[in-house]
KEMAR-75020 format. One line per 5 residues: their letters; for each residue x, y, z of C-alpha. Coordinates in steps of 0.2 Angstrom, whole numbers, plus 2048, in hexadecimal, padded with zeros to 3 digits. Layout:
N
A> X/Y/Z; ...
% end
This chain:
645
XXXXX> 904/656/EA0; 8F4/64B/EA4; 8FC/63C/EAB; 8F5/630/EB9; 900/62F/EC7
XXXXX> 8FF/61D/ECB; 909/610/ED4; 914/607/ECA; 912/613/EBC; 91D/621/EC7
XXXXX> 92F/61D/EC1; 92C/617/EAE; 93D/612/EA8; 947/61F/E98; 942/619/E89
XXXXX> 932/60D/E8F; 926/60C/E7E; 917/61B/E7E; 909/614/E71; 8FF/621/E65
XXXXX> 8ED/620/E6F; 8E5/626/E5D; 8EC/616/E54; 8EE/60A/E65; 8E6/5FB/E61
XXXXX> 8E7/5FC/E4F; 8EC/5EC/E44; 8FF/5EA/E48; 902/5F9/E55; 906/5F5/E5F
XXXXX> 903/5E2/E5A; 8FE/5D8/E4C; 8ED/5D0/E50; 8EA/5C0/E49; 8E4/5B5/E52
XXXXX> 8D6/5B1/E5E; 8D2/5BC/E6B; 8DD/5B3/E7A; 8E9/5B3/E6D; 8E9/5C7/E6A
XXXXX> 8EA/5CD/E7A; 8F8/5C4/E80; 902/5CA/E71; 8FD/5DB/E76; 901/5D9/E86
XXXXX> 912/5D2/E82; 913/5E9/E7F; 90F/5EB/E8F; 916/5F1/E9E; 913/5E6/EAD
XXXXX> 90E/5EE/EBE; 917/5E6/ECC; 90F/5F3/ED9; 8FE/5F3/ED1; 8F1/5E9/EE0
XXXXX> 8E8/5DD/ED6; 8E9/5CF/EE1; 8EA/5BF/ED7; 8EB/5C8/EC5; 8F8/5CE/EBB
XXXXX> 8F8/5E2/EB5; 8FF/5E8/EA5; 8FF/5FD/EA1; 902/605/E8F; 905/617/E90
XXXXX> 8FB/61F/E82; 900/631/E7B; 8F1/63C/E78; 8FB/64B/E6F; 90C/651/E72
XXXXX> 906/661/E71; 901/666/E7F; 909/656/E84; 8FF/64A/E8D; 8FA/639/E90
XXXXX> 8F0/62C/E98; 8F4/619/E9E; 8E8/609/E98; 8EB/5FB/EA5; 8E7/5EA/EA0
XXXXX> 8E1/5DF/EAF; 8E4/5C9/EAB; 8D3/5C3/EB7; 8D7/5B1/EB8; 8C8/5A5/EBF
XXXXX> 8D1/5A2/ED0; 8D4/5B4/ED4; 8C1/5BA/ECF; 8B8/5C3/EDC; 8A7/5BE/ED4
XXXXX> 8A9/5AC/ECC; 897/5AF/EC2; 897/5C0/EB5; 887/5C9/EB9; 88B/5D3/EA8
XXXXX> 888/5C1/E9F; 879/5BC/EA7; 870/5CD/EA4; 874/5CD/E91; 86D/5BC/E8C
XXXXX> 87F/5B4/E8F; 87C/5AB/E9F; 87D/599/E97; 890/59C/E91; 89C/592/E9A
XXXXX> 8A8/59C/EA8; 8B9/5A0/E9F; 8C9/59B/EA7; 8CE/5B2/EA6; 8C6/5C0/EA0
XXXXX> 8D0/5D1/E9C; 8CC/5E0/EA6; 8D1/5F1/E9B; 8D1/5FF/EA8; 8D5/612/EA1
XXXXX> 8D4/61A/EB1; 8CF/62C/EB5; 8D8/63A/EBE; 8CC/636/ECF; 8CD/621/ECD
XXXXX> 8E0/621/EC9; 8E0/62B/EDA; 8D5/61D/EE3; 8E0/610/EDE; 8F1/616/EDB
XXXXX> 8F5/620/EE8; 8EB/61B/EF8; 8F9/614/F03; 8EB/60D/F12; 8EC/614/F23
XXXXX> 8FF/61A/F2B; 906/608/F32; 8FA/5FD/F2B; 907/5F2/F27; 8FF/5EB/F16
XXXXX> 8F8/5F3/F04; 8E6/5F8/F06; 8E7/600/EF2; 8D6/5FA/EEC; 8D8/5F1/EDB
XXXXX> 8D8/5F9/ECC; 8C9/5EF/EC7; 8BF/5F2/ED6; 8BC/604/ED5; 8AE/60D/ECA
XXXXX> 8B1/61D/EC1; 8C0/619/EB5; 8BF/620/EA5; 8BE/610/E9C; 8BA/601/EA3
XXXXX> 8B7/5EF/E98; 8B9/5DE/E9B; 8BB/5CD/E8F; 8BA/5BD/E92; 8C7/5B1/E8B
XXXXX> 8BA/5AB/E7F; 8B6/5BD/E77; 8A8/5C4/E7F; 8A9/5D3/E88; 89E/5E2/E91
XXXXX> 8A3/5F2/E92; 8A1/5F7/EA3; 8A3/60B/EA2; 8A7/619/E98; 8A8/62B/EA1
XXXXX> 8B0/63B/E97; 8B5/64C/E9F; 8A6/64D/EAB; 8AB/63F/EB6; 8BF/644/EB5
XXXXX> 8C5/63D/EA3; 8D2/647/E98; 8C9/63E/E89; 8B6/640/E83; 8AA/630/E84
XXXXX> 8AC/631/E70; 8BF/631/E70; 8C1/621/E7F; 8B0/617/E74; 8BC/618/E65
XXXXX> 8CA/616/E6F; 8C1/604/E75; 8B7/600/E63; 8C9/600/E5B; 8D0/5F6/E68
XXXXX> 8C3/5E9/E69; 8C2/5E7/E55; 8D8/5E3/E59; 8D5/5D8/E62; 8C7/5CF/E5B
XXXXX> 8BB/5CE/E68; 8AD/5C6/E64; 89C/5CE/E6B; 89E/5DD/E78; 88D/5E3/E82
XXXXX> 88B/5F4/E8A; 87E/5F6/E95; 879/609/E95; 874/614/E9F; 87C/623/E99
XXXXX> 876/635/E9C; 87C/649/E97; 876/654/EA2; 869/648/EAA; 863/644/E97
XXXXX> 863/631/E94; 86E/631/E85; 866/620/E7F; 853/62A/E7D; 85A/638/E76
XXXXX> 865/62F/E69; 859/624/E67; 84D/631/E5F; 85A/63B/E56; 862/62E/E4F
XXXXX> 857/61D/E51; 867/615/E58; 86F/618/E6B; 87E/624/E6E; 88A/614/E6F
XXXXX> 882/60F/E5C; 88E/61B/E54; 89A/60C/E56; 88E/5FE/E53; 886/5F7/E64
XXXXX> 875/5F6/E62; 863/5EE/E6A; 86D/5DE/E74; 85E/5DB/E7F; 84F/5E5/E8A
XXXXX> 849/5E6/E9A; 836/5E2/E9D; 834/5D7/E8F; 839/5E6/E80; 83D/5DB/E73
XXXXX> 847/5E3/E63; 836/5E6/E58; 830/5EE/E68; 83D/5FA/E69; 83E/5FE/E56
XXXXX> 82C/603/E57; 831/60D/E65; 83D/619/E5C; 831/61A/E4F; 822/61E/E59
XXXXX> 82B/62C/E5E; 836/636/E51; 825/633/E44; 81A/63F/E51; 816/64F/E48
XXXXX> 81E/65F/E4D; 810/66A/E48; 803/660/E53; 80F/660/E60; 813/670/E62
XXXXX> 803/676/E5E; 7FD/66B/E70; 80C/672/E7A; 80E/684/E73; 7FD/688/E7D
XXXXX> 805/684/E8E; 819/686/E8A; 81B/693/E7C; 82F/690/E81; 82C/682/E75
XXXXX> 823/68B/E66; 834/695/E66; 83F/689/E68; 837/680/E5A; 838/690/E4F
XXXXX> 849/695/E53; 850/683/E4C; 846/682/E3B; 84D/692/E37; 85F/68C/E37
XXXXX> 858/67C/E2C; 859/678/E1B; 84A/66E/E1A; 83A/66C/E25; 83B/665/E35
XXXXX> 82C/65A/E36; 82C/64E/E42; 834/64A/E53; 841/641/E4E; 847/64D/E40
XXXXX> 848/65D/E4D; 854/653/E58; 85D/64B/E4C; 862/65E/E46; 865/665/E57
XXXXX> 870/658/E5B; 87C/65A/E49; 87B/66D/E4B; 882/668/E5B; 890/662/E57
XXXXX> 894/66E/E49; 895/67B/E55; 8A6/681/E5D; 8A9/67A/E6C; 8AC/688/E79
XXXXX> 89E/693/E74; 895/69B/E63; 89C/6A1/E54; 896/6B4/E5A; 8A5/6B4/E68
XXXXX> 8B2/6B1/E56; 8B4/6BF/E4B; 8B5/6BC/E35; 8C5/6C2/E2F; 8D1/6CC/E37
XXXXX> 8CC/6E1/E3A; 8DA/6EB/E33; 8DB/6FE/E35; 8E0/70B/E2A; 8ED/710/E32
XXXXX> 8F6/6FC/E30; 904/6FD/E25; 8FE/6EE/E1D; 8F0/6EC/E10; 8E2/6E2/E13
XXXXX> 8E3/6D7/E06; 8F4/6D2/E0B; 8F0/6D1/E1D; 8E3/6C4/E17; 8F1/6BD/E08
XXXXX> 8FB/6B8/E19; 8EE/6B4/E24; 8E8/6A6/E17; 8F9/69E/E16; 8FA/69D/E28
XXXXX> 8E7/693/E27; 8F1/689/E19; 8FF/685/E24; 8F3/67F/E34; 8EA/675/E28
XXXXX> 8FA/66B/E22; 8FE/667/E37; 8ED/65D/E33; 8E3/669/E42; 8F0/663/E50
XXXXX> 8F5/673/E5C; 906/67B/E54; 911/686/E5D; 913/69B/E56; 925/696/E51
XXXXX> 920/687/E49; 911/690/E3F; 91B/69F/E3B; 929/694/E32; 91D/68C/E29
XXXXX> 915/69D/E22; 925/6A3/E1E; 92A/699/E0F; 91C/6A4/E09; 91D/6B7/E10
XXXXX> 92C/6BC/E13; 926/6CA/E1B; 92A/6C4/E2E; 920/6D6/E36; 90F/6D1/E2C
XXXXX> 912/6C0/E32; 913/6C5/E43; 903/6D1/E43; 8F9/6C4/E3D; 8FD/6B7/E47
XXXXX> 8FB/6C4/E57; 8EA/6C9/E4D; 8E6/6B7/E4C; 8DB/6AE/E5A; 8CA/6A8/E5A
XXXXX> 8C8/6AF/E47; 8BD/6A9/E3A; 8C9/6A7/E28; 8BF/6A0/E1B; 8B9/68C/E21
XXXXX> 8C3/68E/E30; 8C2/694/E41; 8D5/699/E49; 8D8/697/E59; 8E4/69C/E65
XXXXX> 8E9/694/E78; 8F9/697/E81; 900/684/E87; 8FD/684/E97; 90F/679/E97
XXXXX> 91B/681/E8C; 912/691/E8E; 915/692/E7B; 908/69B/E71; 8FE/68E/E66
XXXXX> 8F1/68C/E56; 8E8/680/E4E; 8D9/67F/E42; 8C4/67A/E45; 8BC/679/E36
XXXXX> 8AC/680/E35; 8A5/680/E25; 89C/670/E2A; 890/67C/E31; 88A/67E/E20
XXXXX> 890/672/E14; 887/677/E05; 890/687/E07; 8A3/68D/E00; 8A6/698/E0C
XXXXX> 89E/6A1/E1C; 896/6B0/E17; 892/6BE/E22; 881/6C3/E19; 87A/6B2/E1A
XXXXX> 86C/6B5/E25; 86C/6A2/E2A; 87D/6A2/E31; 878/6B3/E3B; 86B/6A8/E42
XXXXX> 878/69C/E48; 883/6A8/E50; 876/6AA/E5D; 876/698/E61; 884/690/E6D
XXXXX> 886/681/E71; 87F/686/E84; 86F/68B/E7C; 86D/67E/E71; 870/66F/E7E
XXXXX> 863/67B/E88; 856/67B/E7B; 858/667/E7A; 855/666/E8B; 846/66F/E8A
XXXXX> 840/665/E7D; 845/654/E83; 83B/658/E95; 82B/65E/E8D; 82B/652/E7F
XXXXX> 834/641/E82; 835/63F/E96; 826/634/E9D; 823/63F/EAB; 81D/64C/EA1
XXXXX> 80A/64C/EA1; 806/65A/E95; 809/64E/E87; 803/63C/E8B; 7F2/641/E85
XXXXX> 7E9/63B/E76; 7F4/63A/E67; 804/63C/E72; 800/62D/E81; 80B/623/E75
XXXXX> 81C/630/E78; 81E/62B/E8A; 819/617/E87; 828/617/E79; 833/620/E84
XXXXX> 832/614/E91; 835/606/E82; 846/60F/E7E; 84A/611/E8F; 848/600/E95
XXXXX> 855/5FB/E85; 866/5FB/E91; 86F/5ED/E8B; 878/5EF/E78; 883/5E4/E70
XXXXX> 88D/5E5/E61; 896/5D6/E58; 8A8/5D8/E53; 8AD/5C9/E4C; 89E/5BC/E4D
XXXXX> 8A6/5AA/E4E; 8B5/5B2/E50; 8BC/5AF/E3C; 8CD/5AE/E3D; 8D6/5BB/E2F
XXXXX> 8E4/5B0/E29; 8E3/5A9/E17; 8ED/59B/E19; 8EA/58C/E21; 8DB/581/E26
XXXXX> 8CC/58A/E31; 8C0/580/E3B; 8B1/583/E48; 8B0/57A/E54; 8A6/579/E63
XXXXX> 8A2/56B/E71; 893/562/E7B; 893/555/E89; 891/542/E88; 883/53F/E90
XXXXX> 886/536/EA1; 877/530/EB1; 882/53B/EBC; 87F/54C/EB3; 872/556/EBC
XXXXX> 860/554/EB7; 865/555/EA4; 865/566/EA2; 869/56D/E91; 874/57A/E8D
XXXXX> 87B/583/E7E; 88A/57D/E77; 899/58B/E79; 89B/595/E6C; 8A4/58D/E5E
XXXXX> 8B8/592/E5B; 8C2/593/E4D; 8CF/588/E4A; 8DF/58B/E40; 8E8/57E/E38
XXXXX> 8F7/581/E2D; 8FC/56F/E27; 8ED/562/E27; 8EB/558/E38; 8E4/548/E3B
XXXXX> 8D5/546/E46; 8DE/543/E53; 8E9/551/E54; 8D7/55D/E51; 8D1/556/E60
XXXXX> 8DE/558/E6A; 8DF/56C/E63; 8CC/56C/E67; 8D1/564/E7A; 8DF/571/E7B
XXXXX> 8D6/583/E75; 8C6/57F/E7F; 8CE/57A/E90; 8D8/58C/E8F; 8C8/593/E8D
XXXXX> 8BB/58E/E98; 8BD/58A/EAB; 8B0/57B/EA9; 8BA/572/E9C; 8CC/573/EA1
XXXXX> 8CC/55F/EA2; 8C1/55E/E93; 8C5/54E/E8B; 8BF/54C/E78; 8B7/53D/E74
XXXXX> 8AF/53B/E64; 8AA/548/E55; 896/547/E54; 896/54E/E42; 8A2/545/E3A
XXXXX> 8A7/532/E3A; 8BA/530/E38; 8C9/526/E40; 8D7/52E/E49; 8E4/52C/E3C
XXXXX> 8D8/534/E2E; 8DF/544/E28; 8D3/553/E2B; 8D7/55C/E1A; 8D0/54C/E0E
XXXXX> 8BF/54B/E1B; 8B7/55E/E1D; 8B7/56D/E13; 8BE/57E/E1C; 8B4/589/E26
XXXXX> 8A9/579/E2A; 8A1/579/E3C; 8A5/56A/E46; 89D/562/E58; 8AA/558/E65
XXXXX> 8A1/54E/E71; 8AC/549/E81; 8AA/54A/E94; 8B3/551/EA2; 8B4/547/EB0
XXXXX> 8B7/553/EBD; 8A8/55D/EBA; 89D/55A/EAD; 899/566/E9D; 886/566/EA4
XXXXX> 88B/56D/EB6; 881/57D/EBA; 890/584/EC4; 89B/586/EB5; 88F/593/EAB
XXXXX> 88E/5A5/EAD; 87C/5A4/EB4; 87B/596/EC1; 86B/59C/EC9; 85B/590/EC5
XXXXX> 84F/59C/ECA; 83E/59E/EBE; 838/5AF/EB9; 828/5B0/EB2; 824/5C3/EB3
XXXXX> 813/5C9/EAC; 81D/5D5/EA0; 823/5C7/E97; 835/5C4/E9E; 83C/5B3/EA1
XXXXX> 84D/5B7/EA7; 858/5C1/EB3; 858/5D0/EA9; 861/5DB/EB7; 851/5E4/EBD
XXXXX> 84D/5E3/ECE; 841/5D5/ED1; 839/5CA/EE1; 832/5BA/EE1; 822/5B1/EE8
XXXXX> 821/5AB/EF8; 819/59E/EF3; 81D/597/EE2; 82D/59F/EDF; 82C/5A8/ED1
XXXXX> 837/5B7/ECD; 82F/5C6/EC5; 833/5D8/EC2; 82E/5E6/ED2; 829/5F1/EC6
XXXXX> 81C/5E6/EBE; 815/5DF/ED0; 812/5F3/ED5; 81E/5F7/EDF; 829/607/EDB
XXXXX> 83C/606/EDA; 83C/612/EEB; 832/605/EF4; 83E/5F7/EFE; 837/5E5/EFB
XXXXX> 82B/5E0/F05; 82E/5D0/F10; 821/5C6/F09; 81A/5C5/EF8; 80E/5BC/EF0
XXXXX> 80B/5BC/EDD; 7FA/5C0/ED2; 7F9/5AC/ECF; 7FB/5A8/EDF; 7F0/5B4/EE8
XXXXX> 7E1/5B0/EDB; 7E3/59D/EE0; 7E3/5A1/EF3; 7D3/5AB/EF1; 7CA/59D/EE9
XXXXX> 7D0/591/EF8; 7C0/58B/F02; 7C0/597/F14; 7C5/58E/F22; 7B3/587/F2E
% end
């Protein structure tokens, strides 16, 4: 059983709830999701269990234990972390600023969401500090890097998702099972924008290139984060033009140029539009079909290690026809258990409302393993648990869809039992270095110079976003909706009259019609839980509509209208720098167009103080900073200063 053994999740009581992970998060499992996002997540974790042992100082911890499959059964723990402003370690989310969301306000709690791996759950859960220390040194959950999923939102829906690490780092679950693990949950909860920022690699491919060509989207756009923002000044047009740059390059002139130094690649090349259908063209088309016959292929090696049918001799006592008679029902009864792992016993009943004959059933089924009957590849594994014998189906006739079933004579599919996925993740490789990596010199010549430009585009695009639900539309049909938002009156003490943007407007639900009054005071009341900057946010007037107190809402606006509430908070003041995100005032001005903190590395002039990238003032990521710096405007003015008698 894959289980974390953590404090506090040691001694579960009898009977304590264990959610589906497949359908966790799921309209109405556990929860029924309706309202805003604060609203959600403390329904959910009203399903919680909450850690008493768990060392989040400050910060309450909730864990679900999520069922991967019963069998083998095993099972992995989601711990929800509550963040409130006072027990932040960083008061300012970097994550923001870096994404373009530095002039939201500080929220009053974010939500960590921590799925933590076999090596993290070990760091946090079970390090007791040194023998007679006297005190818990257990680092917090939320402090250690490496957990299988690891995502945070603040109270007023947005959110980053701060990691994503499958079996190679120590996870029971692929990257693609925990990203829908977190899409699904997310879309519950109604978030309302989540960023990634990635930097994601397989076997020291940068998986947002690679993607990028095969599929003119990144990895994580499978689940609909796309261009957020770019480093250096890439702008979205930039980056589309990027992707197209590269997948429109000709194959037949770019093999032509590297076939005379790497004939490696000439083969490669040939090998791959053999197993096509159509011509592979361009770039973009040959990775694009590596990376689907990929994923057609089974998973442990190639088809030629499987063997079509079952071999029976002449001297079996059964015919071959009703060897393969029997051996199809069995496929019939794996494909009812909808591909799950069944036990012999189990598959055995199931065949035997069938054939009756209990001796041909037990030949097949010791025949069976690793067989190819029709569409379907059977396989075979002792549970390493029950040590039970068990089967399940993989169907493989998406190998070939235009075909019924999986010939033996067809020449392409003996092409394909020479190709494993080892080979082919090796051909990629190849291709990806020669082709698509900066470094490589043999192409950045003539027609080609623009392959390693465009890569660099692509590369510099780290920050995704995708929007779940926008405005944050609430889905209840009755009742009256309104967004609203707020600004500050303006008063001589606010600081040098800087402007910033409004909040992000909220949805609010009313089920009988208030007065004006009563929405100003629900305005006061969902704003002042949200943002740390406006808990004593007093609403004094509503800019876009001119009504008395005593008015009824329901007679004055139409639903779903947008309204602004000006008011003040004494104790602050809505235009203090110190409640934002970003509170630095520093100016960028960097020659490659960038005029934010952008999250590169950057230094500022000595003399004017200007921030601007390291890269774009020539000095190499390897280099430390030098002590002082002056920049290309400032240097040109020194030199045209009259020398000194």
């Amino acid at each position: 059983m894959s289980q974390f053994d953590l404090i506090g999740c040691k001694k579960r009581k009898k009977g304590e709830r264990v959610f589906r992970f497949k359908t966790f998060g799921e309209q109405g499992y556990p929860a029924d999701f309706n309202g805003s996002f604060r609203e959600n997540v403390v329904a959910l974790l009203e399903f919680g269990h909450l850690e008493s042992n768990m060392k989040c100082t400050g910060m309450l911890c909730w864990s679900f234990q999520l069922e991967l499959h019963r069998h083998p059964p095993a099972h992995v723990f989601l711990f929800v972390v509550e963040e409130p402003f006072e027990a932040a370690t960083h008061r300012h989310c970097n994550h923001c600023k870096y994404v373009g969301w530095g002039h939201h306000m500080i929220c009053n709690k974010k939500y960590h969401f921590v799925m933590p791996s076999k090596e993290t759950g070990a760091v946090f859960g079970n390090y007791e500090g040194p023998p007679d220390s006297g005190k818990d040194e257990r680092r917090s959950i939320v402090g250690v890097e490496g957990h299988a999923l690891h995502g945070v939102i603040h109270s007023n829906g947005f959110g980053h998702l701060l990691c994503v690490n499958g079996p190679e780092m120590g996870s029971d679950l692929a990257g693609r099972h925990i990203m829908d693990f977190w899409d699904r949950l997310c879309t519950g909860l109604r978030a309302r924008k989540v960023s990634i920022y990635d930097i994601s690699q397989k076997r020291g491919m940068d998986l947002r290139l690679l993607h990028g060509v095969a599929y003119s989207k990144p990895w994580f756009g499978r689940w609909g984060y796309g261009f957020g923002r770019g480093s250096f000044g890439v702008t979205q047009p930039m980056y589309q033009k990027a992707i197209d740059a590269i997948q429109g390059m000709p194959l037949c002139l770019l093999i032509h140029h590297l076939g005379s130094s790497n004939h490696e690649i000439s083969i490669i090349f040939s090998r791959y539009q053999t197993l096509s259908d159509h011509s592979l063209e361009t770039v973009g088309n040959l990775f694009h079909f590596m990376l689907e016959l990929k994923s057609r292929l089974p998973k442990e090696t190639c088809l030629d290690s499987y063997i079509p049918g079952i071999s029976v001799e002449t001297t079996c006592r059964w015919s071959p026809k009703r060897v393969e008679m029997a051996a199809k029902v069995i496929v019939e009864a794996l494909r009812k258990a909808e591909f799950r792992w069944v036990s012999r016993q189990e598959v055995r009943d199931a065949a035997r409302a069938y054939i009756g004959d209990t001796g041909l059933l037990d030949f097949v089924l010791k025949s069976l393993g690793n067989h190819i009957i029709g569409n379907y590849l059977v396989r075979r594994s002792l549970n390493p648990v029950t040590k039970v014998l068990e089967y399940c189906l993989q169907d493989i006739s998406t190998v070939f869809p235009n075909h019924e079933g999986l010939a033996m004579n067809d020449s392409k599919l003996k092409a394909l039992y020479q190709i494993t996925r080892i080979q082919l993740m090796k051909d990629v490789f190849i291709l990806y270095y020669n082709i698509l990596k900066e470094q490589n010199q043999t192409v950045a010549t003539g027609t080609f110079s623009a392959i390693p430009v465009a890569a660099r585009v692509i590369l510099d695009t780290k920050y995704l976003i995708k929007e779940y639900c926008g405005e944050q539309s609430l889905d209840i049909k009755e009742g009256l909706k309104l967004y609203c938002t707020v600004v500050s009156r303006k008063n001589d003490e606010d600081n040098d009259g800087i402007e910033k943007a409004l909040p992000p407007f909220e949805c609010i639900v009313f089920k009988d019609s208030p007065t004006i009054s009563e929405l100003k005071l629900e305005v006061e009341r969902n704003f002042r839980e949200i943002y740390w900057g406006l808990r004593s946010f007093c609403v004094e007037s509503i800019v876009n509509l001119n009504a008395m107190g005593s008015d009824l809402v329901l007679g004055l606006v139409e639903a779903g209208s947008k309204f602004l509430f000006e008011g003040n908070d004494g104790r602050i003041g809505i235009n203090n720098e110190g409640i934002y995100e970003s509170n630095e005032n520093r100016i960028v001005d960097c020659p490659c167009g960038t005029k934010d903190d952008d999250g590169e590395r950057m230094i500022s002039c000595d003399i004017c103080e200007v921030w601007q990238h390291t890269w774009c003032a020539q000095i190499p990521n390897n280099e430390e900073i030098p002590n002082i710096f002056l920049c290309n405007r400032c240097e040109q003015e020194i030199a045209h200063f009259p020398s000194l008698p």
